[in-house]
C-alpha positions as CSV (number, residue, x, y, z in Angstrom):
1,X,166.6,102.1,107.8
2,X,166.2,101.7,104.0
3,X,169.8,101.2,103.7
4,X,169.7,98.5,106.4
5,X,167.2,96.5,104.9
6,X,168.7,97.2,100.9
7,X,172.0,95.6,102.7
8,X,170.2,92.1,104.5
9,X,168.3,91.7,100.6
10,X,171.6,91.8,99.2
11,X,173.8,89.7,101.7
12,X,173.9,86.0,100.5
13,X,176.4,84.8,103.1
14,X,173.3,82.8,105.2
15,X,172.8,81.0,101.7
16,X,175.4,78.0,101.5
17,X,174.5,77.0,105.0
18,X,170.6,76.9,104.2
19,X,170.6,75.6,100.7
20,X,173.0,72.7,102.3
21,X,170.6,72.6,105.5
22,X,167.9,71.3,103.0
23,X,169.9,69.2,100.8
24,X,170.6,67.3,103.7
25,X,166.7,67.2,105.0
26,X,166.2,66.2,101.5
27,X,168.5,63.2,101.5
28,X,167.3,62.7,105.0
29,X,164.0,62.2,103.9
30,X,165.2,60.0,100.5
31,X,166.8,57.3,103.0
32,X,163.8,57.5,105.3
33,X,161.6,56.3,102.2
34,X,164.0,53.5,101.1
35,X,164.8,51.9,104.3
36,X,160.6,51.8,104.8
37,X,160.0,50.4,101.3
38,X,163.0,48.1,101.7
39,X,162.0,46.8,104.9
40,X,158.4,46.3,104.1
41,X,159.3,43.9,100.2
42,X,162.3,42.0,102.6
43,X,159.4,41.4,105.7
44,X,157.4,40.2,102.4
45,X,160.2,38.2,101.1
46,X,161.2,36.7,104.2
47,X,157.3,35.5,105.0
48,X,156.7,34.2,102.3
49,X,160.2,32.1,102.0
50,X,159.5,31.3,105.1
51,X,156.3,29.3,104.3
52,X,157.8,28.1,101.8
53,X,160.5,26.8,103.3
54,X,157.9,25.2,105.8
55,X,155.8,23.3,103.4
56,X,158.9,21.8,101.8
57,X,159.9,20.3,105.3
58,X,156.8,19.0,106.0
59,X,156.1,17.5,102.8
60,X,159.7,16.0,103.0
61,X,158.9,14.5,106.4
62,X,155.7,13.2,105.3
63,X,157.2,11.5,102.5
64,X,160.4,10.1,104.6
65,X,157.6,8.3,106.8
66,X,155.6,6.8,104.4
67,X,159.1,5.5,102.7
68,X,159.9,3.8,106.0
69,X,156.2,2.2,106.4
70,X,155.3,5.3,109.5
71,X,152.8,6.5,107.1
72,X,150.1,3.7,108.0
């Protein structure tokens, strides 16, 4: 039994497989964070362009009017 259990302490076969198993959760978890914090500053980005983008048309509206006399 001793020799048995002196044999699975020594045997690194199961290493490769399990070192690579967690490199690969660890990546896993790496792109999981990105994509989140990337999504989250682009949503930002795209709000707030967005409004932007809104008060330029309406202010370029407003003025088109009052250069044609609509603005009354």
């Amino acid at each position: 039994m001793v020799q048995v259990v002196r044999r699975f302490l020594r045997d690194e076969r199961g290493a490769t497989a399990i070192e690579y198993g967690l490199l690969g959760i660890l990546v896993g978890v790496g792109a999981i964070v990105a994509f989140t914090t990337l999504g989250d500053n682009l949503s930002l980005m795209f709000g707030t362009s967005e409004g932007g983008i809104s008060a330029a048309m309406q202010n370029s509206l407003t003025a088109n009017a009052e250069a044609m006399g609509g603005g009354q």
